[in-house]
C-alpha positions, 0 to 999 in steps of 0.5 A: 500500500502507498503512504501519505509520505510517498504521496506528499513526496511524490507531489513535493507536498510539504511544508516547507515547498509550499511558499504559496501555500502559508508553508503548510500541505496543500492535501490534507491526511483527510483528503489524501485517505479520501483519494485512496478511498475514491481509487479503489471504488472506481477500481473495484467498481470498473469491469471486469469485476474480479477481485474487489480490493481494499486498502491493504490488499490493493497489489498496484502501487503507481496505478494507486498513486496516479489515481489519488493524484487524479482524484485529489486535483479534480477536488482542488480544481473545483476548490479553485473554480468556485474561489475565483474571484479576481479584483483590481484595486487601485489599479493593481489586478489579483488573481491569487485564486485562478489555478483552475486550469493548471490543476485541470491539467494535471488531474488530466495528466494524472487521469491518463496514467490511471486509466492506462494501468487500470485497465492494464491491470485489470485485463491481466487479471481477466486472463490469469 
């Protein structure tokens, strides 16, 4: 099983990398464990249903972390989407909230990478 460590450190979700971010994580333990939790209900869920995993048994380490990855920038792109909201003030523009489209992208990219050994993983399991 992957951990929340392997998880942060694949993302360089810590504190002290998150200068933007007040220097704490951007992906709380809650959320990270949610992620975890969505993957392997989309898993057991997608056919062919063979074998129904949990969080101890579940055997596919980079398919677990794409997916946790995929599934915790779809969160924070809607987080984002429904924060934005860019003002000018005195002829200064913000827009501090305005990572709606970069984190789409990368629950895309992470998205792709899940799917492809998903259904990788799960043809070889139909055939063995």
């Amino acid at each position: 099983m992957i951990s929340l460590e392997e998880i942060r450190l694949f993302l360089n979700d810590m504190p002290e990398t998150n200068d933007l971010n007040g220097n704490k994580c951007e992906f709380s333990p809650e959320r990270i464990q949610n992620a975890i939790k969505l993957v392997l209900n989309d898993w057991n869920e997608t056919p062919p249903l063979t074998t129904t995993y949990t969080e101890t048994s579940f055997p596919y380490k980079n398919a677990m972390l794409y997916g946790v990855c995929y599934f915790l920038f779809v969160g924070e792109s809607a987080s984002q989407a429904r924060n934005h909201l860019p003002y000018t003030d005195g002829g200064l523009q913000v827009d501090d909230n305005n990572r709606f489209s970069p984190y789409m992208q990368l629950a895309t990219y992470f998205e792709n990478k899940y799917t492809m050994l998903k259904l990788k993983n799960k043809k070889n399991e139909n055939v063995i």
